[in-house]
Every structure is written in structure tokens, then in C-alpha cells.
C-alpha positions as CSV (number, residue, x, y, z in Angstrom):
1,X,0.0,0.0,0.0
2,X,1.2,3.4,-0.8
3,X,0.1,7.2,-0.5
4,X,-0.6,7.3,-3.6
5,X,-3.3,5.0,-3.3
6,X,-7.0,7.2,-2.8
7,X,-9.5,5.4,-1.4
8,X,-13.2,6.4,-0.9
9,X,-15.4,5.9,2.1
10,X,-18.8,6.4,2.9
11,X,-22.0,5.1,3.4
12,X,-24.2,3.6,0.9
13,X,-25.3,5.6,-2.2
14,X,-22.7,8.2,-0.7
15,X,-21.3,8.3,-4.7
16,X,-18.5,6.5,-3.6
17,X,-18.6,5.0,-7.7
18,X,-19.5,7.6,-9.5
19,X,-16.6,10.1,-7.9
20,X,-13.9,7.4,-7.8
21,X,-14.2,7.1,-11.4
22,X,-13.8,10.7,-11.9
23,X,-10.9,11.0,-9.3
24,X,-9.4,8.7,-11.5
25,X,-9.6,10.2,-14.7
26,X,-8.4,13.7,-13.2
27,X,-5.2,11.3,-11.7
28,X,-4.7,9.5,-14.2
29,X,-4.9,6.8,-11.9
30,X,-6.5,3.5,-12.6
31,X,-9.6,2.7,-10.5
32,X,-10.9,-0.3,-8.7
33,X,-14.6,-0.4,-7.3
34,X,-14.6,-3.5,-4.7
35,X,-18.3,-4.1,-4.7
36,X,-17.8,-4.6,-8.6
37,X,-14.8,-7.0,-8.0
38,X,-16.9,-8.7,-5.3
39,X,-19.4,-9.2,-7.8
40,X,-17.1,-10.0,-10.9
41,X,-16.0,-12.9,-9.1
42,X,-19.4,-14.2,-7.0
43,X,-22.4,-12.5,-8.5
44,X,-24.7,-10.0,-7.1
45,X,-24.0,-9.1,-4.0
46,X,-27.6,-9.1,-2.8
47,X,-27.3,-13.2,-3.7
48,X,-24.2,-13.7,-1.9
49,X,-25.9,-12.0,1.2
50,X,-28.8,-14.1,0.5
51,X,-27.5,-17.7,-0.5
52,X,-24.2,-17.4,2.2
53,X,-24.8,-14.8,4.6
54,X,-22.9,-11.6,5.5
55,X,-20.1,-12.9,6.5
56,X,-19.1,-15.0,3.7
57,X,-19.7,-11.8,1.4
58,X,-17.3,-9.3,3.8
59,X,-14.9,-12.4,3.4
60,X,-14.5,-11.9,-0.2
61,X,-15.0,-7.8,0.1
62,X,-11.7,-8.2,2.5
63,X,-9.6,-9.8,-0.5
64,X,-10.7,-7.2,-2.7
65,X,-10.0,-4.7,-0.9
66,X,-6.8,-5.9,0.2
67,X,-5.9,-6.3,-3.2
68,X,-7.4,-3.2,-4.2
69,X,-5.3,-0.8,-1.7
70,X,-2.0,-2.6,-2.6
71,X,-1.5,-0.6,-5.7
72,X,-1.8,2.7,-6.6
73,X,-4.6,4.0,-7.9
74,X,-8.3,4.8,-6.7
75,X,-10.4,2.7,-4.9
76,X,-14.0,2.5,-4.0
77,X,-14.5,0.6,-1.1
78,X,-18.2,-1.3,-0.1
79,X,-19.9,1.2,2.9
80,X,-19.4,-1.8,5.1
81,X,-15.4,-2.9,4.3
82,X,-14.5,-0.4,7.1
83,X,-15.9,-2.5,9.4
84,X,-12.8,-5.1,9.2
85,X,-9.8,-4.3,11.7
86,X,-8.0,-5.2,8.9
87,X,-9.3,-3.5,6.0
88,X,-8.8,0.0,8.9
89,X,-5.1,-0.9,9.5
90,X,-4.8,-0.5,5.7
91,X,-6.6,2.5,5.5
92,X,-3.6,4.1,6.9
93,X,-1.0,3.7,4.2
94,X,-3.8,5.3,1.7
95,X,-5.4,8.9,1.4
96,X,-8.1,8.3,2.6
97,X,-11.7,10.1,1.4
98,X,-15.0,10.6,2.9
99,X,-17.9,10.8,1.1
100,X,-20.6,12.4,3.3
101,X,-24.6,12.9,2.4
102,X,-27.6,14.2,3.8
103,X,-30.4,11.6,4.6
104,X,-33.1,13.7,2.2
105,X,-30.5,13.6,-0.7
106,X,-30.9,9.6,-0.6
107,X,-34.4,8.4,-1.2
108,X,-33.8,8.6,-5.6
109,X,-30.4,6.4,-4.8
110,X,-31.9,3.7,-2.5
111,X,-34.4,3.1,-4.7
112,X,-34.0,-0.3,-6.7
113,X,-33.3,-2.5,-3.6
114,X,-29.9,-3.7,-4.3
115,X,-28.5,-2.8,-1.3
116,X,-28.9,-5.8,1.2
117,X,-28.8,-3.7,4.2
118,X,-30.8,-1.2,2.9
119,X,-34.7,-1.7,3.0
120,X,-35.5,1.7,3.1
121,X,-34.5,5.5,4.4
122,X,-35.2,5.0,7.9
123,X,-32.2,1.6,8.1
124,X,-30.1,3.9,5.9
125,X,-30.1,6.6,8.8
126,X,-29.6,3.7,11.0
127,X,-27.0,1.9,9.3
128,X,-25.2,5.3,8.4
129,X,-25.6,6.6,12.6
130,X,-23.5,2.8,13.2
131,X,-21.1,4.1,11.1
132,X,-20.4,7.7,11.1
133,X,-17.8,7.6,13.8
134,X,-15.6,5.2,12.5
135,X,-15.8,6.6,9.1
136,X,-15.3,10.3,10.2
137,X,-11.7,8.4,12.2
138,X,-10.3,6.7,9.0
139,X,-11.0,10.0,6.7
140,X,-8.2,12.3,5.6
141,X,-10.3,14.5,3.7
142,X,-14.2,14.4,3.9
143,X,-16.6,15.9,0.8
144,X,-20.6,16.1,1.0
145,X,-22.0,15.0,-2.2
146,X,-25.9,15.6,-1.2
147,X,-26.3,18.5,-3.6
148,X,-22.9,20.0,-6.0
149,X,-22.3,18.6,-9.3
150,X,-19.9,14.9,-8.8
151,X,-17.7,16.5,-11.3
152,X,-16.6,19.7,-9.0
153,X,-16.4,17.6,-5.5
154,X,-14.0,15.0,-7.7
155,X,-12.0,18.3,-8.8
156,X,-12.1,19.4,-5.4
157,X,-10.8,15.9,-4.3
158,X,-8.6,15.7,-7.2
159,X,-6.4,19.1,-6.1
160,X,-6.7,18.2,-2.2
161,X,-4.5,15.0,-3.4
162,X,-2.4,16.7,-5.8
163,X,-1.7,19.5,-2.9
164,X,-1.4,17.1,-0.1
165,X,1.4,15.6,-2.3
166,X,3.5,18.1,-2.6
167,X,3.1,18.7,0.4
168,X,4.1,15.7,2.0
169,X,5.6,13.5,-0.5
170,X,6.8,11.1,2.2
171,X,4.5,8.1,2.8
172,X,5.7,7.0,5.8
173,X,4.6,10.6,7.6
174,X,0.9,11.0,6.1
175,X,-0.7,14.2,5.9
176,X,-2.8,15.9,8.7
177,X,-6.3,15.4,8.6
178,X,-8.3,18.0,6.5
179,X,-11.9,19.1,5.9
180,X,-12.8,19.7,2.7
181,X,-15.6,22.1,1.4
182,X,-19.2,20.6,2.5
């Protein structure tokens, strides 16, 4: 794992995806989603929750995400893989992102029911309040996503990096933590 690997956190439907890609682009960076990994390999992940439980899917999130934060590059990580001791040791060799967002910004990106976890708004706030701490300890940088445009918060994200590397160039004294714009 290096500093220049950026990964993304959040809670579900955060746009942990959709900014990751972007981040990537603006980087030149390649980028790994884990979920889609996850799913490459095993199927749907609302299957692998259903046929083998949640445990044997954050079993095979772990390997992807180990795998995924070994190289350089950006990496979108499941709302859940934060969850592994592991998986938050790791954390610590990457930059690592927080994508925020307000609970009446979610209802259009829950719908679908894809999202094991996820039934409706009311277990998102729950699942998200479980979380929140843990995710606000890991994060480096942290970005709301409720209501500006993906391609300025992954700009904004984009020039945090790029600053935070000149910076610091030296990955075995990482950056202070910073708040981005919300």
C-alpha cells in the first residue's frame, strides 16, 4: 500500500462509484470499485448476502479490498469494508476520502433494492448513525455530495491529493487530517 493510493469511504449511495471514477480520470490513476470486483467474481452481491450470509460476502469484500489498496490507484470501497480491523489498518497507508450525504439527498439512490442492508430511508439513517464515527476516524479529507455537481467535488478531491502531495511527499509521515468544502 502506498500514498498514492486514494481510497473512498462512505455510506451507501454516498457516490463513492461515481466520484472514484472521476478522481481517477483527473489522476490518471487506474480505478478499482470493490463491490464490482466482489461481484465479478461471485455474483450479485444481494445473492451472496442471501444464499451465504454476511459474513461470507465481507470475506470476499476483504480480498478485494486488500488487493485493491496494494496498488496505486483509486479505490471505492463497499460502505461496510470499514468495518474489518484489517481493512482500517490499511486504511492508513492510503489517502483516505470521505464521502458524506444528507439523509433527504438519498431516497432517488436507495431506490432499486440492491442494497442488502438497505430496506428503506429510515435503516439507511440507521446503518449510516452505526457508522459515522468510524468513518469520520479513518477519513483524511471528507466531501458532502448531497447537492454540488460529482464533477466539482471529484476536482475538489482531485487538487486536495495533488496539494497534499506536494506537500508531503513522504508516505511514511501521512498528511494531517483536512476538511474539505461541504
Amino acid at each position: 500500500m502506498t500514498r498514492d493510493t486514494i481510497a473512498l469511504i462512505g455510506p451507501p449511495a454516498a457516490g463513492k462509484s461515481r466520484v472514484g471514477k472521476r478522481v481517477a480520470k483527473l489522476l490518471d490513476l487506474p480505478y478499482v470499485d470493490t463491490d464490482a470486483v466482489v461481484v465479478a467474481g461471485h455474483g450479485p452481491i444481494a445473492q451472496i448476502f442471501a444464499e451465504h450470509g454476511e459474513p461470507h460476502f465481507r470475506a470476499l469484500e476483504r480480498e478485494a479490498v486488500a488487493e485493491a489498496l496494494r496498488r496505486p490507484g483509486v479505490v471505492s470501497l463497499g460502505g461496510g469494508a470499514v468495518l474489518d480491523r484489517d481493512t482500517q489498518a490499511d486504511l492508513g497507508a492510503a489517502r483516505v476520502v470521505l464521502l458524506t450525504v444528507r439523509p433527504e439527498a438519498i431516497a432517488k439512490r436507495i431506490a432499486g433494492g440492491k442494497r442488502p442492508l438497505i430496506t428503506d430511508l429510515e435503516s439507511w439513517k440507521r446503518l449510516v448513525a452505526s457508522r459515522s464515527e468510524l468513518y469520520a476516524s479513518l477519513a483524511d479529507y471528507t466531501a458532502d455530495t448531497s447537492s454540488r455537481p460529482i464533477e466539482t467535488i471529484a476536482d475538489e478531491i482531485a487538487q486536495w491529493v495533488l496539494a497534499s502531495e506536494a506537500q508531503n511527499p513522504d508516505p511514511q509521515n501521512p498528511d494531517p487530517q483536512t476538511e474539505g468544502p461541504a
